[in-house]
N, C-alpha and C positions, 0 to 999 in steps of 0.2 A: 601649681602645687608641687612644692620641693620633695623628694625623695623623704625629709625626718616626716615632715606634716605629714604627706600618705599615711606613712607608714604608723603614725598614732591613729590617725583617723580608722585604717581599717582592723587596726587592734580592737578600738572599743569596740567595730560593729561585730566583730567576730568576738568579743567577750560576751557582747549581748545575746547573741545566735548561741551562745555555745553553756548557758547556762544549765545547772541539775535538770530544772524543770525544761525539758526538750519540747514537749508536747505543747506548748502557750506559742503564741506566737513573740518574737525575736522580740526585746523591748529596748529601749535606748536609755541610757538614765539620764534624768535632767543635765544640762548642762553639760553632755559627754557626748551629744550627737553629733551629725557629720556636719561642720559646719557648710551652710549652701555657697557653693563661691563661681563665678562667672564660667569656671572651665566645667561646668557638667550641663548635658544639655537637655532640658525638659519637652514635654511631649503633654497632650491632654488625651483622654478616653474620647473616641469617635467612633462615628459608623463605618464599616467598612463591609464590602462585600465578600464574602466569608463563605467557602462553600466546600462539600465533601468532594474529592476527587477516586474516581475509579482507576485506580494504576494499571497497566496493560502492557504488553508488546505489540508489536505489528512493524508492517513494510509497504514500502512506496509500489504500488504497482498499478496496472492498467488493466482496463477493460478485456476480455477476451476477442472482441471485434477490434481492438486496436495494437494487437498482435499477431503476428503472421511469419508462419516456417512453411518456407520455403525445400519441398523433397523432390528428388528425381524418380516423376511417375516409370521410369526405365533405365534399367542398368546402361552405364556408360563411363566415360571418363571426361573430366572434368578440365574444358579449355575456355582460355579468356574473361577470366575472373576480374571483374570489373571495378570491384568494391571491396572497401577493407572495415574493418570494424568503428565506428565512429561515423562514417559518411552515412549526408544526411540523401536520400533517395525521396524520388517523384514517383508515385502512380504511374505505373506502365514504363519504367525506364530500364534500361536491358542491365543486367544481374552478373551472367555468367552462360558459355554454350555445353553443351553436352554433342558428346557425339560416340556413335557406335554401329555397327553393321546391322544391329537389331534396327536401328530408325531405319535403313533403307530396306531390309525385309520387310516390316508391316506396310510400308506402303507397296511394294510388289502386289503383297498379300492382298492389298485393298483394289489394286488392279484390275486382279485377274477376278476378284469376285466380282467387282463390276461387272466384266464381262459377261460373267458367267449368268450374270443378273439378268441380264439386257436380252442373251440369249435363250433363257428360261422364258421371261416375257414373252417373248415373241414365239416360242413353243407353245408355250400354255394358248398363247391366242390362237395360234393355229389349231389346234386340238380341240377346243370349245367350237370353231366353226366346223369340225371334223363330227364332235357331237353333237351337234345340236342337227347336221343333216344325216343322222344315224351310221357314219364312217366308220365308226370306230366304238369297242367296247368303253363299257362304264369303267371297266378296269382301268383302261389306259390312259381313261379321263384324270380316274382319282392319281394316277400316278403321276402325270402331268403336273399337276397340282401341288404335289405334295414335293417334285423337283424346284416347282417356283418359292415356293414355301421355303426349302432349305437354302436357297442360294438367298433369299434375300433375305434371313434371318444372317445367313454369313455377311453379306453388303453391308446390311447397317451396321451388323459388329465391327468390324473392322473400321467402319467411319468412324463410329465411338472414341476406338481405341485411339484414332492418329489425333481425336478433338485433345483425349484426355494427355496426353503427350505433348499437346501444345503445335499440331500440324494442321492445317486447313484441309479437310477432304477437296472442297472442290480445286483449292489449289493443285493437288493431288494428281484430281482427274482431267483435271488442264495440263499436265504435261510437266510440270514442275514437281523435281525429285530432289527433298531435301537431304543434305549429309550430317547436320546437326540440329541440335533444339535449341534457338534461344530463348534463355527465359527472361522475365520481365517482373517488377515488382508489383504486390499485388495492392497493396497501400504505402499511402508515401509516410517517411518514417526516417527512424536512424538505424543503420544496421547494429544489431547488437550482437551477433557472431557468428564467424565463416567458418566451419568446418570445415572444409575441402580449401586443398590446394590445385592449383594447375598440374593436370594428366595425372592425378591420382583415380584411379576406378573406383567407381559409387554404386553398391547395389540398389534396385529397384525400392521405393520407401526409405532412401536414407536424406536424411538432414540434410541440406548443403549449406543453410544460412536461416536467422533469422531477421525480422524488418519491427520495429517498436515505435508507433505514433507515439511522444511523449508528450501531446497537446493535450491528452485527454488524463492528465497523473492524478491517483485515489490515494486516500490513506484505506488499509486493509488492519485491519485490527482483531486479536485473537484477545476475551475477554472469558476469565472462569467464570464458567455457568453458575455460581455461589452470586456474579453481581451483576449479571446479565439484565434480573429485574430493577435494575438500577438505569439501567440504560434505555434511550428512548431517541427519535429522532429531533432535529434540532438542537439538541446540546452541544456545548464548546469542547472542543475535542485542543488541546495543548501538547506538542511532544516535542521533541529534540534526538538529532539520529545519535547514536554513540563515538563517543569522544569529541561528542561537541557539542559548546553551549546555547548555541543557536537556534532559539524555540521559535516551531511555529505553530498556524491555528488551522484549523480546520472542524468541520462541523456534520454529526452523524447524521445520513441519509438514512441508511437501512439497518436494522438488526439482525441477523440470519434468526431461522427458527431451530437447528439441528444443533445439537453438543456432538462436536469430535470426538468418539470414543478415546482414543489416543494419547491426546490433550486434554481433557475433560474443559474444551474452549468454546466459545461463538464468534461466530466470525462479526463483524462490526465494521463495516464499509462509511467512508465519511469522507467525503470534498473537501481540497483546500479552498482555503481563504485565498491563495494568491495561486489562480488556476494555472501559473505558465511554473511556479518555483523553479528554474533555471538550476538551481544547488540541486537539488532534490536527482538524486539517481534511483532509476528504476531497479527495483530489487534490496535496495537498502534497506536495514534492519532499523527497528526505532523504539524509542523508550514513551511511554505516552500516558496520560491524563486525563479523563472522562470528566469532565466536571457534572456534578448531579446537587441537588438539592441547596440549590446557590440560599443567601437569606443575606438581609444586610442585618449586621452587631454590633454593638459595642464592639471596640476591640484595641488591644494595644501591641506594639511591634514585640516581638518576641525576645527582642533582647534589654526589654526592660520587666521580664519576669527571669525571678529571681526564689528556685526550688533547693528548700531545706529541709532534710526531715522528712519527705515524700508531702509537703508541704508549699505552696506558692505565694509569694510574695511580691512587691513592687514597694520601691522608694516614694513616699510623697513629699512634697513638698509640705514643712506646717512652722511656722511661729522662726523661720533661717536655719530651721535643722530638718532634717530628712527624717523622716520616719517612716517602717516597715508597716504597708499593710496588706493583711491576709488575703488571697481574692481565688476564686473558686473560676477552673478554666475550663473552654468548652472546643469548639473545632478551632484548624490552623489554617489558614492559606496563606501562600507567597508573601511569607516573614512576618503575618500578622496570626494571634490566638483572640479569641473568643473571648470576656470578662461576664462572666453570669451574673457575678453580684457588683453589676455596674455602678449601681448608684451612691457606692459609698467613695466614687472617684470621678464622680460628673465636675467641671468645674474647678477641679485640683491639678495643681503643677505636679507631672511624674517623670522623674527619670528615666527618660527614653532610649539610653545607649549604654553601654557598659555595666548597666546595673549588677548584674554576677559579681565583677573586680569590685564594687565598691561595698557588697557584703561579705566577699570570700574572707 
């Protein structure tokens, strides 16, 4: 179609569109219609699966059991840092040492209560034989007693303390005195970040690193409590992270029961489709889609509706000329609209592409 031809052709449609009476729909006069020519491309009214979508945000994250920080149960300084951010770690593989004068005090400490343990024992025993052949008062009984009591509430303490530190007691009491703590991962995973450097000091509860199984990746979804009852488990959950077009799918398991005062949100937990998604960063932000109330419709691709006048129209094919008809619209998905009053276009050739340019 030459540039003069368009350029009649969308004269007349735009004469017809643009007559006193606005309110009728657009009409074409005999003989002055768009003639039908090979370069416009027709489409028919079908069924298409058509369905309301719950818009939302959320991010890629993981379970709480497949997350793991790593803290120094005890002040120290931080030698032989093993791993750097990115490295992917095994169950039980050694991390980083700590060391400080405190780790070889508490095991003294556990030492000498030992002893002190062992020695009270063997009091108290003597003292029960002492009483029980009337040697000795009941006093010095109960005191007896009450010395074994102390020392071995001090003994297990102090085992505790060398367990929670990451020291073996019996190793301990075997003669072996350690100078640092190595630690070890607690799940295998990828590090996702070292706080400490080599011979920096760490006080007692501080972060040294954390460990992120990325086997087990959710979508996390924040959905306003206005359309929460829209939501249910098993629906197609569709998103894309930001600044990029790459959609994926995933599908709701749970719906939390609590509104974040905060956010006035629900949180919306949902499984991918593709459980390993390799792209997918843990922590990422994402744009996302709830599909609800799916339905199949009539329906015609969006860019052959054509609104004038707060008004919808479509090209049909009739007699080699195009004609404007009025059609009443209902929901949209992914580039298709809804036609209510379908049947006035079952069967009929409709301009399916460009329709807007060829009534503007």
């Amino acid at each position: 179609m030459n540039k003069i031809k368009k350029t009649l052709i969308l004269s007349a449609l735009v004469f017809g569109a643009c007559q006193p009476d606005a309110g009728k729909q657009p009409a074409v006069k005999p003989g002055s219609g768009l003639p039908v020519t090979e370069a416009i491309v027709y489409t028919q009214i079908a069924r298409q699966l058509i369905t309301d979508v719950v818009e939302c945000t959320g991010k890629i994250d993981v379970p709480p059991n497949q997350r793991a920080a790593v803290y120094a149960p005890i002040g120290g300084r931080v030698t032989n840092i093993r791993v750097l951010p990115g490295d992917l770690v095994q169950k039980g593989q050694q991390l980083f040492s700590l060391v400080h004068q405190d780790i070889v005090k508490v095991q003294e400490e556990y030492l000498v209560a030992q002893n002190d343990f062992a020695l009270q024992q063997v009091n108290l025993n003597r003292k029960q034989q002492l009483f029980a052949a009337n040697s000795i008062s009941d006093r010095e009984m109960r005191r007896a007693q009450r010395d074994f009591n102390v020392a071995r509430a001090n003994y297990t303490s102090l085992a505790a303390q060398l367990k929670l530190i990451g020291l073996s007691p019996e190793k301990v009491a075997g003669g072996k005195i350690f100078t640092a703590i190595d630690f070890k991962a607690p799940i295998a995973g990828y590090v996702a970040n070292v706080y400490a450097v080599s011979g920096a000091y760490v006080n007692v509860n501080s972060a040294i690193l954390t460990i992120v199984n990325t086997r087990h990746k959710h979508v996390e979804l924040e959905v306003y409590a206005d359309n929460i009852n829209r939501v249910q488990p098993g629906q197609e959950v569709r998103f894309h992270m930001a600044g990029s077009a790459v959609e994926y799918r995933a599908e709701v398991h749970l719906v939390g029961k609590e509104v974040q005062q905060d956010t006035r949100t629900v949180r919306v937990h949902a499984h991918l489709a593709d459980e390993e998604a390799p792209n997918l960063v843990i922590g990422s932000y994402l744009y996302a889609g709830i599909l609800v109330s799916a339905d199949s419709v009539y329906s015609l691709p969006q860019t052959a509706i054509v609104s004038i006048d707060s008004k919808n129209y479509v090209l049909v094919k009739n007699n080699g000329q195009l004609q404007p008809v009025a059609v009443t619209l209902g929901k949209a998905f992914k580039g298709y609209v809804e036609i209510k009053d379908y049947t006035k276009l079952l069967n009929r050739q409709v301009v399916g592409d460009d329709a807007y340019y060829l009534m503007e």
